[in-house]
C-alpha positions in Angstrom: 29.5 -136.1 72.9 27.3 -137.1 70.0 25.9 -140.4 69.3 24.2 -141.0 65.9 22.9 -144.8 64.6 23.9 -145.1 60.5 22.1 -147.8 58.6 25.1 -149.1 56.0 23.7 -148.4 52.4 26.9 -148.4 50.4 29.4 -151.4 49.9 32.2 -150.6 52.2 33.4 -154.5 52.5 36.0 -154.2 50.2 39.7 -153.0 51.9 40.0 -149.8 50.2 36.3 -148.2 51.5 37.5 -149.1 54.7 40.7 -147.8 53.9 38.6 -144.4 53.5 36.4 -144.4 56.2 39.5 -144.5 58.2 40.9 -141.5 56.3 37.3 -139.3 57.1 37.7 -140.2 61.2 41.7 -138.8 61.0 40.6 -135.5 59.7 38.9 -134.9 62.8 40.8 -134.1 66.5 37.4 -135.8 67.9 37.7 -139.1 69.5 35.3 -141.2 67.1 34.4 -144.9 68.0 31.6 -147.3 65.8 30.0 -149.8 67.5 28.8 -152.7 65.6 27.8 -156.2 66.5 28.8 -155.9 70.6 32.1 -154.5 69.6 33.5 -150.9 70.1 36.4 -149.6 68.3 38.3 -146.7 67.5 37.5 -145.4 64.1 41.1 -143.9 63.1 42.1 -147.6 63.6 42.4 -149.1 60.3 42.9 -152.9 61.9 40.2 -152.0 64.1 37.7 -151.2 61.3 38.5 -153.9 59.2 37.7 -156.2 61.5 34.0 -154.8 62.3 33.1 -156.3 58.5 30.2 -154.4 58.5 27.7 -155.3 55.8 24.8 -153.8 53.9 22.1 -153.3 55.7 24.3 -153.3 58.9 23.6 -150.9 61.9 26.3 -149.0 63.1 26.9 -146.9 66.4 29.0 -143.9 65.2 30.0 -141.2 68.4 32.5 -138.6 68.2 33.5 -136.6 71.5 35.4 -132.9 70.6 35.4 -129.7 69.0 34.3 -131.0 65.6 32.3 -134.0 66.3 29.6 -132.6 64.5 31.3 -132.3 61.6 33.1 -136.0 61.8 30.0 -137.7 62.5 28.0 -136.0 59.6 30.3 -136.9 57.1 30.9 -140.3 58.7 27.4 -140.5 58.0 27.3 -139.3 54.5 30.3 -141.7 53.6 28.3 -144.9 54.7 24.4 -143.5 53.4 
């Protein structure tokens, strides 16, 4: 399992952002989860993302558990730097 904290630095408010975060997480087979503001959710979920409303500035909890967690989390990462 790998666990890696992300300090949001791009706009990802609007729908469509989301929309593509969602689209990174199901490339991966890993089970991927952010945790954000006492909630944990799964992040192939679009309803479940959308209703963390990260912000700016906002600390998120990405973990991926699988073959190509590495991989997911990293670009997760990428997406939201």
């Amino acid at each position: 399992m790998k666990k890696e904290q992300v300090i949001v630095s791009n706009a990802i408010e609007k729908e469509h952002s989301l929309a593509h975060l969602v689209q990174i997480a199901c490339k991966y087979d890993s089970r991927i989860s952010i945790a954000y503001d006492n909630k944990t959710l799964n992040a192939k979920s679009i309803i479940g993302v959308m209703s963390l409303n990260p912000q700016v500035g906002s600390a998120l909890i990405i973990t991926a558990e699988g073959a190509d967690e590495e991989e997911a989390i990293r670009e997760i990462i990428d997406y939201l730097q």
